[in-house]
RODRENVEX-143092 format. One record per residue: z, x, y of N, C-alpha, C in turn. Coordinates in steps of 0.001 Angstrom, whole numbers, padded with zeros to 6 digits, always signed. Layout:
% RODRENVEX-143092
ZXYZXYZXY...
% end
This chain:
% RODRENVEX-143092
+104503+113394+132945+104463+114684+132272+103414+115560+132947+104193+116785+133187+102758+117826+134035+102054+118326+132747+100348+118329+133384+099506+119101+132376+099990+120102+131396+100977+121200+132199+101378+122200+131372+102347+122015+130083+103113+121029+130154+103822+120089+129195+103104+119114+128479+102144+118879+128167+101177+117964+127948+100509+118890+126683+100578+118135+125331+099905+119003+124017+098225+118831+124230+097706+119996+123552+096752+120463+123540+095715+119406+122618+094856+119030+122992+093707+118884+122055+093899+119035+120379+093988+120177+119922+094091+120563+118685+095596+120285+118260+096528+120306+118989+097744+119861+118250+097973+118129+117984+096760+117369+118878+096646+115876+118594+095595+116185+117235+094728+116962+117088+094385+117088+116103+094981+117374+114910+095550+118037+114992+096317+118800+113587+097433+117495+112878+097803+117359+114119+098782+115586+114132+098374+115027+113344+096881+114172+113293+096191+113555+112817+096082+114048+111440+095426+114642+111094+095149+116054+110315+096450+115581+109014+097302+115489+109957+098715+115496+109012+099012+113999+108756+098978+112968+109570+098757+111732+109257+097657+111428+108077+096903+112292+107936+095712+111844+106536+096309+112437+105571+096578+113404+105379+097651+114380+104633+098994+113418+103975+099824+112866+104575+100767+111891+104509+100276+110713+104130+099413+110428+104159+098524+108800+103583+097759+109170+101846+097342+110679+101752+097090+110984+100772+098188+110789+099413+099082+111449+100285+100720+111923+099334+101071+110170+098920+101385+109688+099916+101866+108429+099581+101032+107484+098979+099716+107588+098741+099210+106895+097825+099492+107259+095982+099155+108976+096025+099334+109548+095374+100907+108660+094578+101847+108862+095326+103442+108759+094924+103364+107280+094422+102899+106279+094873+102481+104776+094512+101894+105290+093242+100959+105227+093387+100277+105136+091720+101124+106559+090971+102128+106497+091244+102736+107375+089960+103731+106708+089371+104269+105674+090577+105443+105332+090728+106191+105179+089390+107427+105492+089086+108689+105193+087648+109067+104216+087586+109206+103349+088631+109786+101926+088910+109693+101501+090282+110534+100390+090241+110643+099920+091750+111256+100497+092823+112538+101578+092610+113044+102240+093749+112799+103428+093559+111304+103810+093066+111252+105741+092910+111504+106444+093983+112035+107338+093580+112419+108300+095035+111440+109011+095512+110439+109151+094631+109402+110009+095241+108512+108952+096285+108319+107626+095898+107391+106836+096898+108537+106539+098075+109597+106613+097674+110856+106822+099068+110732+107890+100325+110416+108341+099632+110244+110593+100403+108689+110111+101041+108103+109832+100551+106456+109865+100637+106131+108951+101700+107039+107801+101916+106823+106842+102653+107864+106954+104190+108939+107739+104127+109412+108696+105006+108824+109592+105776+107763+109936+104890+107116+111406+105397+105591+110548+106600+105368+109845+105555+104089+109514+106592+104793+108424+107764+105383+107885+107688+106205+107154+108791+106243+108146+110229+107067+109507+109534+107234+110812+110860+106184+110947+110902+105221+111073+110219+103857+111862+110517+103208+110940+111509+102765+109593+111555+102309+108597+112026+103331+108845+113767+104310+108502+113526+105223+108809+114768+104610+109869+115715+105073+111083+114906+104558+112111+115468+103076+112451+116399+101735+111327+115776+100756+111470+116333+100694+110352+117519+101579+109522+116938+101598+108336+118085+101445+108703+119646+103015+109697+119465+103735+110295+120555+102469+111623+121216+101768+112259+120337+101094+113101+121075+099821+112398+121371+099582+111359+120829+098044+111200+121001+098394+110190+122814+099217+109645+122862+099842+109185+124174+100231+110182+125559+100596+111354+125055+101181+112089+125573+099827+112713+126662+098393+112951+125389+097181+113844+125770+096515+112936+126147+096357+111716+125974+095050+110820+126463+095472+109405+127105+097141+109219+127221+097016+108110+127360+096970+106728+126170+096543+107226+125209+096217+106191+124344+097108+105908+122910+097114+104632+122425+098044+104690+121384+097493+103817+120189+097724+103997+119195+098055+103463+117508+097786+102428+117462+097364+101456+116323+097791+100253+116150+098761+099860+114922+099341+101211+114873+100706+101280+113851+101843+101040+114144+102980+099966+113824+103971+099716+113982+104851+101151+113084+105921+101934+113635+106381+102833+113225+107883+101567+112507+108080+102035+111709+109058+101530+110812+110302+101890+111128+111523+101222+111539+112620+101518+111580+113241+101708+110048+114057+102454+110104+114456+102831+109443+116440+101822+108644+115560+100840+108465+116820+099501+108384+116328+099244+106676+115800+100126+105885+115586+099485+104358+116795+100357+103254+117150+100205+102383+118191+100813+101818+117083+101879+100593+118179+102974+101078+117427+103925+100209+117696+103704+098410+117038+104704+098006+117340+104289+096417+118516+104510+095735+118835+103653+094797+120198+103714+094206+120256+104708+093462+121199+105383+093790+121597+106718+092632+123039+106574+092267+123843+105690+092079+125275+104946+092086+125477+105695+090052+126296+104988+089799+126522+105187+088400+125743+104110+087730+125189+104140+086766+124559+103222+086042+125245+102472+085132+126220+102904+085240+127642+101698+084219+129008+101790+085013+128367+101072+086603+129915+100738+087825+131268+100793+086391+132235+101344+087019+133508+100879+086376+133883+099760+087350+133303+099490+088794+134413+098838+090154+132883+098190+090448+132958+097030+091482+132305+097096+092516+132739+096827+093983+132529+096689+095032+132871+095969+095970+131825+095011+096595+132336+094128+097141+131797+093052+097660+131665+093087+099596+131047+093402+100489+131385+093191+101661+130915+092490+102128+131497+091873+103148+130881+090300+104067+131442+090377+105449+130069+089807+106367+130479+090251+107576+129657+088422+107905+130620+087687+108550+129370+086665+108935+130425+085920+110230+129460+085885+110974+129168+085827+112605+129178+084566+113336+130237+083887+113822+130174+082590+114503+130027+082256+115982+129849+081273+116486+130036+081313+118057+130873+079707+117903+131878+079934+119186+132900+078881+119225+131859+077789+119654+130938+076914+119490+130329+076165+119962+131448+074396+120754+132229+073974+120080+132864+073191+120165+134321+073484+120226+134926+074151+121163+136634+074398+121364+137508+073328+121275+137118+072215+121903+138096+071160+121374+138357+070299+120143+137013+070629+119345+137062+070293+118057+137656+071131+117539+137591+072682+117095+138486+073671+116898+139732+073525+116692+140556+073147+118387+141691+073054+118798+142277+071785+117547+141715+070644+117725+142038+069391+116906+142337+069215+115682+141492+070634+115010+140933+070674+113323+142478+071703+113276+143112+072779+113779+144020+073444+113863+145700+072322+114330+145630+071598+114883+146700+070797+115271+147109+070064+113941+145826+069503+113954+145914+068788+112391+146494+069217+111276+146419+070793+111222+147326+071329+110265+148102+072018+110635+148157+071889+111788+150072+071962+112105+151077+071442+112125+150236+069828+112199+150941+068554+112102+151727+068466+110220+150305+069134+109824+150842+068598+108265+152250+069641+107753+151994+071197+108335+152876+071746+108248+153933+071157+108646+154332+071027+109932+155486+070752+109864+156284+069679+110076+155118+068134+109389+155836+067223+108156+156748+067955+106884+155867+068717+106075+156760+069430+105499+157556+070397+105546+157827+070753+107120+158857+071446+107134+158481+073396+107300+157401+073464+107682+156443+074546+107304+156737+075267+108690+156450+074496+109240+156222+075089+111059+156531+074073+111829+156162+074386+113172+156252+072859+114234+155549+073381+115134+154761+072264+115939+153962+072737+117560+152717+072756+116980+151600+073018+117853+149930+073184+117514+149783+074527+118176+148583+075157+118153+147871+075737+118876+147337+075488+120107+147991+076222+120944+147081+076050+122664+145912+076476+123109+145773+077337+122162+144400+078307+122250+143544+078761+121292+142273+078928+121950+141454+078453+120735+141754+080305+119918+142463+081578+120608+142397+082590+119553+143135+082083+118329+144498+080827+119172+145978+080619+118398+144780+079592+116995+144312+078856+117753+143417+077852+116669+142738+078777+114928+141998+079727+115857+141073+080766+114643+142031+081084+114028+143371+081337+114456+144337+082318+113311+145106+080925+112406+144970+079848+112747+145409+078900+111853+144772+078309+111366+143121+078121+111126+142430+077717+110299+142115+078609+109607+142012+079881+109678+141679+081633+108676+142551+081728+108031+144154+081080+108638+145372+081402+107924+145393+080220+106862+144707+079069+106609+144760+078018+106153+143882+077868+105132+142239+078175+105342+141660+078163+104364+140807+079142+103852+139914+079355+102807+139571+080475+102413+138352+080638+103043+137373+081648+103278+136690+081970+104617+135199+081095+103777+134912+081180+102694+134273+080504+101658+134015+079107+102131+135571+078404+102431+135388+077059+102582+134935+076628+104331+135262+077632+105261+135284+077487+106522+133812+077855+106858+132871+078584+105802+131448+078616+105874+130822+077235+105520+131271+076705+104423+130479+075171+104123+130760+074302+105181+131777+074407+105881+132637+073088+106496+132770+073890+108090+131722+074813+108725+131886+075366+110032+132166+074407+110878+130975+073478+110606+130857+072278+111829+131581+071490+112039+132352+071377+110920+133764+070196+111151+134722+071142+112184+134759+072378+112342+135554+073340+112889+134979+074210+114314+133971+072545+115185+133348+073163+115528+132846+074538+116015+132466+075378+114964+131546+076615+114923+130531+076350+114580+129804+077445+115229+128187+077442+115216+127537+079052+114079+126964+079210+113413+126824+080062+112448+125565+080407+113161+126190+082231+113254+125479+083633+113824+124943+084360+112117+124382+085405+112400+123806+086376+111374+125147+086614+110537+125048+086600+109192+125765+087374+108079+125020+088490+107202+125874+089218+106846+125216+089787+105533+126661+090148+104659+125911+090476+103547+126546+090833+102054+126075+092104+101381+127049+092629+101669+126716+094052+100670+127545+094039+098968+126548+094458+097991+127503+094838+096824+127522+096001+096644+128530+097282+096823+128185+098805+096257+128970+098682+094755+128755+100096+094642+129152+100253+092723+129664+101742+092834+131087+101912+092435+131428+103483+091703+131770+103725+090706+132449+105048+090446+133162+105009+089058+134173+104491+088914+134937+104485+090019+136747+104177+089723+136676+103359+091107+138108+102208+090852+138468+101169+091865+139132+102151+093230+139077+101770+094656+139813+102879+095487+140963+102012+095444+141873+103353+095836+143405+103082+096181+143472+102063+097065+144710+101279+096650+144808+100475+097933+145485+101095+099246+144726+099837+099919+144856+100254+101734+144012+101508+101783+143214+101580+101181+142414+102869+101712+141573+102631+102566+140959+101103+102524+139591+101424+103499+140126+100139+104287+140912+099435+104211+141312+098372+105187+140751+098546+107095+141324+099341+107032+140826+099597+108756+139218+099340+109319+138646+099889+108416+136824+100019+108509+136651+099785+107091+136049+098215+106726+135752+098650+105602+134330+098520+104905+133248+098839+106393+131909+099204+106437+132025+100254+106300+132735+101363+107246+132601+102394+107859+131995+103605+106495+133201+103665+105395+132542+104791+104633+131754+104140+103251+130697+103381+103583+129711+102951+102545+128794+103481+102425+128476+104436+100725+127395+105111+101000+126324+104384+100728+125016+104656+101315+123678+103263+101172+123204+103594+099860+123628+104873+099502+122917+104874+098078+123368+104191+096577+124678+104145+097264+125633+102851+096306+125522+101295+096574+124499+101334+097191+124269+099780+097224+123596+099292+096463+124191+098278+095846+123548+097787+094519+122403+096671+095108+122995+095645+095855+121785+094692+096929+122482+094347+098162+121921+093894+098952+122213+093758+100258+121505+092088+100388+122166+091430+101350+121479+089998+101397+121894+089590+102637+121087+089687+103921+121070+089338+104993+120380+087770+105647+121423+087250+106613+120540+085958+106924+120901+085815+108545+119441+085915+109217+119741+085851+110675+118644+084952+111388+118896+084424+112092+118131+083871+113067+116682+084464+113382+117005+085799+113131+115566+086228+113867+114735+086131+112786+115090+085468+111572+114128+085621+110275+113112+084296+110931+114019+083382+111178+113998+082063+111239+112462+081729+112344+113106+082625+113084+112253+082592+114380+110429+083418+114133+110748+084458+113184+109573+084705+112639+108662+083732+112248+109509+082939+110765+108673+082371+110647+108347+080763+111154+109166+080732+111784+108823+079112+112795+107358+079849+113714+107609+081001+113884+106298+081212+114822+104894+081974+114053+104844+081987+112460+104164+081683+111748+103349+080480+111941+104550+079342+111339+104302+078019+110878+103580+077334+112074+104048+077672+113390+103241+077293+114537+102049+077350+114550+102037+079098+114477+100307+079604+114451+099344+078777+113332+099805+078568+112154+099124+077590+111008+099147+076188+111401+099963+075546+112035+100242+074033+112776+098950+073811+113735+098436+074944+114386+097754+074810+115812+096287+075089+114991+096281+075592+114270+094756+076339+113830+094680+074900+112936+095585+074225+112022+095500+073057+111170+094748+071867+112340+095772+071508+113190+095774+070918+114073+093652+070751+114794+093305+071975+114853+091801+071851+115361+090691+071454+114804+091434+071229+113230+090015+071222+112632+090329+069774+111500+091735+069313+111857+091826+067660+111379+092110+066907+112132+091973+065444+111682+091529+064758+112643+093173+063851+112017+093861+063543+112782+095201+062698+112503+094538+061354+111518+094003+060406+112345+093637+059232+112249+094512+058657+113328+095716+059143+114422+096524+058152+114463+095695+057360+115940+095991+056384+116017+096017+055519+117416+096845+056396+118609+096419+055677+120116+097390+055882+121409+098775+055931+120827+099134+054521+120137+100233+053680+119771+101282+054518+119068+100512+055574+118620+101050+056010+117886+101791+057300+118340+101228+057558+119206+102031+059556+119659+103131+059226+120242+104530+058472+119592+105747+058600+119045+106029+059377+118435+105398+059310+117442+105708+059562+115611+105628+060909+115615+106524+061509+115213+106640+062890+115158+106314+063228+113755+105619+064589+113964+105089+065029+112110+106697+065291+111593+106584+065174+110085+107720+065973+109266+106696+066974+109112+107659+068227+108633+107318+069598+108039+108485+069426+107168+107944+070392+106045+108636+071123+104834+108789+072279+104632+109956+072818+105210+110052+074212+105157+110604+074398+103999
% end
């Protein structure tokens, strides 16, 4: 960035200025708070987020230097303003596999092709593992193919679950095509996400507490002994 593009002194000031300003408000909006999803500590906590941003970016811009504020993405669900007596709800589910085992797949799908067409249902297996997915999805309910992935060898990626709430049920086939696409966030009643990267957080918690534990006790064990692997209780 040339000098002449480069903010002034006083506009890293004023920045700032406004970052204390925004820390005021949002304390303020906390201790007023109506409940747990007030909209005003919603707005308030929006506001100093940009504000914080905002100085990040200039105080970097004029000196080089930066924050020790993580700026917040914007991935939390805003507050519910839905109807307070749903007539409907919906349920959405999105959950994420990787083919880990194809020939187990293939086997778990033959198998019930076989049974089909003993009775007369069908005949032949699946050659492929797309032909496989469409005859175990076509077979059992997606419910049961979550408890029982591994028999099918799949490997389980991130899911989540949305519940929204309106007044009235939608027409059918209305949202079939996308049926994330027109969800408003403010009709979300809860959301319940489960991913790997939670996992990984806190395994690298539990580490950091393992290693600091680790310096200041003494095992008791023998040579003989560093086999023995610790249990943990997660």
């Amino acid at each position: 960035m040339s000098d002449a593009a480069q903010p002034t002194a006083a506009e890293v000031r004023a920045a700032a200025e406004a970052v204390k300003t925004a820390l005021d408000r949002h304390l303020a909006a906390v201790e007023r708070r109506s409940g747990e999803d007030d909209p005003a500590v919603y707005e308030a906590f929006n506001q100093l987020a940009a504000a914080a941003e905002a100085y990040d970016e200039l105080l970097y811009d004029r000196y080089d230097e930066v924050t020790p504020f993580e700026i917040p993405g914007d991935d939390t669900l805003p507050p519910y303003t839905g109807p307070e007596e749903p007539n409907a709800i919906s349920v959405l589910i999105r959950r994420d596999y990787a083919v880990a085992e194809p020939q187990r797949l293939l086997a778990q799908a033959q198998r019930v092709e076989a049974a089909d067409a003993e009775a007369g249902i069908g005949v032949g297996g699946p050659g492929t593992v797309h032909g496989a997915l469409g005859t175990l999805f076509g077979e059992f309910e997606p419910d049961e193919i979550a408890s029982r992935h591994k028999e099918f060898g799949l490997e389980e990626g991130d899911s989540t679950l949305w519940v929204t709430a309106s007044d009235e049920p939608t027409d059918p086939g209305e949202w079939l095509e996308a049926p994330f696409e027109h969800v408003d966030p403010q009709q979300v009643v809860c959301r319940f996400d489960v991913s790997a990267v939670f996992d990984e957080d806190e395994d690298a918690d539990d580490d950091e507490d393992i290693d600091e534990d680790v310096d200041d006790f003494d095992t008791g064990l023998d040579e003989d002994d560093e086999d023995l692997e610790p249990l943990t209780d997660r």
